[in-house]
N, C-alpha and C positions, 0 to 999 in steps of 0.2 A: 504761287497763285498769281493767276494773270488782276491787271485794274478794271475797275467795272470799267464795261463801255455803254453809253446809251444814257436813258436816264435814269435817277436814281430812285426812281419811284419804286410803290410797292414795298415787297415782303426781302429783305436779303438774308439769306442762311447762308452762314460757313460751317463746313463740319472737316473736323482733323482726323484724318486717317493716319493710323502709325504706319513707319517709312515701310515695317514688312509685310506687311496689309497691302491688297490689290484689287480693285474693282473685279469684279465680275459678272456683273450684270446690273444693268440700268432698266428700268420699267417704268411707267409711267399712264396716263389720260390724254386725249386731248379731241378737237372738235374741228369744226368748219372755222372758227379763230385762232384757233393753235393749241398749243401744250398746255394742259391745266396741270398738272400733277407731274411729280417725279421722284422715283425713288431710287435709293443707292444699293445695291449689294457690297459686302465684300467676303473676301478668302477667309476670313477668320470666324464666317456667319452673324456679323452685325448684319442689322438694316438701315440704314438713314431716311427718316422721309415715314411717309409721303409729303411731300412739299407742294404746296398751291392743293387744287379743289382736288380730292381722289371719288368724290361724288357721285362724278357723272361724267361721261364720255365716251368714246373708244379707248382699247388697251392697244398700248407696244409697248415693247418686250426686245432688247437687245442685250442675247446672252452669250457669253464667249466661255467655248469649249477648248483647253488645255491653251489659252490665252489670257492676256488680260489687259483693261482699258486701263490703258496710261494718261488718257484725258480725253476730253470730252468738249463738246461745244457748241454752239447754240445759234442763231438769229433769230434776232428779234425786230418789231415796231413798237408797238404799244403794247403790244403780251408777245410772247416767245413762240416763233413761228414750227422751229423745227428742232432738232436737237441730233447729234452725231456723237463718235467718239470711234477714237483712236486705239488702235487693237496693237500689241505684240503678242508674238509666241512666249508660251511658258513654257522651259523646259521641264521635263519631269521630276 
């Protein structure tokens, strides 16, 4: 896990996915201020989350077909402006 960067305000969630668990899809909220909400998939059908407001906003949805997010990442200022992530191919 990377060091937080920025400040340390707010809500901080860690969650431990086991080593043979793989993201698979990231969903989440968010607005004309950024990302409110976020949620975790993984391979073994857990969910993590929703994290921050899932209340209200706009939905996205980043889901990866016969791949999977190795990591994922963020900018922020005062709330978290956008969010990405990192794709490999999964073999069959």
């Amino acid at each position: 896990m990377s060091d937080i960067w920025g400040t340390d305000k707010g809500v901080h969630n860690r969650i431990s996915i086991p080593s043979h668990v793989y993201v698979t899809r990231l969903s989440g909220k968010f607005d004309s201020n950024g990302v409110k909400s976020l949620t975790v998939f993984t391979s073994d059908g857990t969910t993590y989350g929703p994290y921050g407001d899932a209340a209200s906003g706009k939905d996205f949805d980043i889901p990866v077909v016969k791949s999977a997010i190795v990591a994922f990442f963020g900018r922020s200022g005062q709330v978290l402006h956008a969010v990405g992530a990192y794709v490999v191919p999964k073999s069959c």
